[in-house]
N, C-alpha and C positions, 0 to 999 in steps of 0.2 A: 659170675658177673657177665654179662651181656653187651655187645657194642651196637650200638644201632647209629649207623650214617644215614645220611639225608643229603639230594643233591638234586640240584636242577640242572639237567643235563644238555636243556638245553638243544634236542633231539637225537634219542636213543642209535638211531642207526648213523650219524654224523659220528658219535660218542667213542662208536666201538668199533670204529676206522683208528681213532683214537688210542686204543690199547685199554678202553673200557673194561675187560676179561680179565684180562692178566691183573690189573689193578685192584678187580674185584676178590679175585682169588686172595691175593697178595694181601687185601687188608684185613683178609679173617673174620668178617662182621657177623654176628648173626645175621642181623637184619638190614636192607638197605633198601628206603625208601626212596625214587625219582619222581621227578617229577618233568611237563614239557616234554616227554615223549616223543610226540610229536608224529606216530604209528599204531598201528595196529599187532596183534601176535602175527597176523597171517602174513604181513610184510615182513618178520623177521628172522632170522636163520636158528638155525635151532641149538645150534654154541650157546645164543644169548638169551633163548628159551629156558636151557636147561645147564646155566653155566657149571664147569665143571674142571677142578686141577690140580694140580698140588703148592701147597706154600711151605716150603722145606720139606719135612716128612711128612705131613698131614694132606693127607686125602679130603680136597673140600668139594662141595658140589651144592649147588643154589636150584630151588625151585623157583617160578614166578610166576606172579597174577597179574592182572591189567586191567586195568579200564582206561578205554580209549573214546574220545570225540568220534562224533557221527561225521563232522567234519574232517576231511582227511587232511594230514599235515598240522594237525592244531592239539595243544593241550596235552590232555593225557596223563596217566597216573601209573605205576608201577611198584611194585613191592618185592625184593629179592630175599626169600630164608632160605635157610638153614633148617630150622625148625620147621616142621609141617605146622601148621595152625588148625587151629579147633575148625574154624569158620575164616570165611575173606567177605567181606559186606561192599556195597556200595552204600552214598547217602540215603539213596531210597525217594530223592525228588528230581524227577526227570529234567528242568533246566538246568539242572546240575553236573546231574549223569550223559543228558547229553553231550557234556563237553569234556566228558571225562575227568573229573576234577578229584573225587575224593576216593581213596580204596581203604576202605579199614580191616587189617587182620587180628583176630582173638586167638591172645596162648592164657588160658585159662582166667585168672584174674587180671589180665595187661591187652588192653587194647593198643597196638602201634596203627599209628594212622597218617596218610602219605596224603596231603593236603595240594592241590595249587592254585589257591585263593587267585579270584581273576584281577586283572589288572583295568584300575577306572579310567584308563585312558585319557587323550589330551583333553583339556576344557572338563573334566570325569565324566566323559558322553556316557562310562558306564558303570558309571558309581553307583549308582541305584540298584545295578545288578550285583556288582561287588560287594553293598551294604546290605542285599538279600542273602549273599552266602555268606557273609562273617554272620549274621543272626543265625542260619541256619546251622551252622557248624559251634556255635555255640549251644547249641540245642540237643547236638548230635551229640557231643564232647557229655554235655550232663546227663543225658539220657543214661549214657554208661556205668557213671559215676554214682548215680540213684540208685543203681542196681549194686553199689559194692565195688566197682571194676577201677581198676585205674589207666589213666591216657597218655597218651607218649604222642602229641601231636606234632607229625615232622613235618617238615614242606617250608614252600615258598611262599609267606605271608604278603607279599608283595604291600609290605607297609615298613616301613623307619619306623619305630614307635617313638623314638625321641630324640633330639639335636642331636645326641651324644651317639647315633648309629648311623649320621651319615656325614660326610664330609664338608659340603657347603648347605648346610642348613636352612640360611637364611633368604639364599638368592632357591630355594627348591618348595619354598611353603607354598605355590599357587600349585605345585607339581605331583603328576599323578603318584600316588605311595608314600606319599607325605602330604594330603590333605588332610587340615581338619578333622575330618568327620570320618576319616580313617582310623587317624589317632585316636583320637574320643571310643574307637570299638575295640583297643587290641588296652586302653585305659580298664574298659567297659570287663575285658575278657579275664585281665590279669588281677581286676578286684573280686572275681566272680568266683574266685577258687583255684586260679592256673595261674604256675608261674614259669617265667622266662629265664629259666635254667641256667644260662648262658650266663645272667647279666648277676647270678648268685654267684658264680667263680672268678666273674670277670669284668672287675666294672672299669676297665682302661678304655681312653676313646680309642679313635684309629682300627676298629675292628670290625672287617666288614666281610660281609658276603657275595657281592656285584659289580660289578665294576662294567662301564660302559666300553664296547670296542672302541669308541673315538678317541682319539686327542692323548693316545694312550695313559688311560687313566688307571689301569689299572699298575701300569709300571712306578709309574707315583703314587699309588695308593688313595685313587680319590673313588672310594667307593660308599657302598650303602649297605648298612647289615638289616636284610629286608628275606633272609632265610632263618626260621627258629625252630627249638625242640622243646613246645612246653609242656608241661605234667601238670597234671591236679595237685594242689598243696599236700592231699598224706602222701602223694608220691617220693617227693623233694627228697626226703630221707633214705631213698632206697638207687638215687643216683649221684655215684662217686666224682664224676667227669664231665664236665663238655666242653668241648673246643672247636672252635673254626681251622678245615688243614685247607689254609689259603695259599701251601704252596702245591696242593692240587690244579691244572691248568686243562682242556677242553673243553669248556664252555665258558660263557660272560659270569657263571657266577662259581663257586668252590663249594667241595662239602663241607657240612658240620657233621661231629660225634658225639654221644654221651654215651655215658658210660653207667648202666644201672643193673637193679638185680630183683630179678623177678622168674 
């Protein structure tokens, strides 16, 4: 059985002032996908290049890949194993990859994929970019899947898919990650053969991934679960677990876990 975390960090080198390493070690994951970087490899030290330590008696030690924005300080993708990987991919469309958004690693029949779908902004100045890469990534996701493979799509959807994953719903529907036409794509995603893991073990409200620094919201728990781990439907059967560890804290939002075997 395999653990695969997902977290938005929020900015990798803020992170691991944080005690990012130690935490990494400590959680034993196989695989752990980041997201928000927010760097490049050449800015980073080489502890978090090539993390490495012990958690009780076991000897862990983490490889990592990246894809980082042309823009410095923005976006960014990251993927921490365990496991070597057959291949590490990018999406393969350059308004994409320039911002560094998606890195996908292959262990034989299991694609894990570190997503961080962009954010449509106030008034959605950049929704049209945002509903270019949910199509694209939906494209990407089946392209796999036509071949036999199965997907473990981790990351920050930067979408509420519905009332019940974020706290004030009502007063948030003009608001960017709960638009419309957001919702209608992860509707669009989750009829197309992928499901939202999460909401198979756990369908209680109050469960959230975000929470905004002001007005501290996240010490009363007014957040938004706008971070997901979906898989293609033959997958579903082959994952035990997943959980939001919301008492994880260094960034605005926590990771998720599931728990699969492949």
């Amino acid at each position: 059985m395999k653990q695969i975390i997902s977290w938005n960090v929020n900015g990798i080198r803020a992170v691991e002032k944080k005690d990012f390493i130690p935490w990494l070690i400590a959680s034993g994951a196989d695989i752990v996908c980041v997201q928000e970087t927010k760097a490049s490899p050449s800015q980073l030290s080489e502890e978090l290049l090539n993390p490495q330590g012990k958690s009780g008696d076991q000897d862990i030690s983490y490889k990592s890949f990246w894809s980082s924005a042309k823009k410095a300080g923005y976006s960014g993708t990251a993927i921490f194993t365990r496991d070597e990987p057959d291949e590490v991919i990018t999406m393969g469309i350059p308004e994409f990859d320039d911002e560094g958004r998606t890195l996908a690693a292959i262990y034989g029949a299991t694609v894990v994929i570190s997503a961080y779908f962009p954010n449509s902004q106030e008034a959605g100045a950049r929704l049209g970019y945002k509903l270019d890469y949910c199509a694209a990534m939906l494209e990407f996701c089946n392209s796999f899947v036509s071949k036999g493979k199965n997907i473990i799509l981790c990351g920050d959807y930067n979408i509420a898919h519905k009332a019940i994953d974020l706290a004030n719903p009502k007063t948030n529907e003009g608001n960017p990650g709960y638009l419309p036409e957001e919702r209608a794509w992860m509707d669009v995603f989750t009829s197309s053969g992928y499901c939202d893991v999460f909401r198979k073990f756990n369908a209680e409200p109050h469960q959230y991934t975000w929470w905004s620094y002001r007005f501290k919201a996240r010490e009363k728990n007014i957040g938004w679960r706008i971070d997901y781990q979906c898989v293609n439907d033959a997958f579903v059967p082959k994952v035990e677990s997943s959980i939001i560890l919301a008492d994880k804290t260094g960034s605005d939002h926590c990771p998720i876990k599931i728990c699969a075997e492949f």
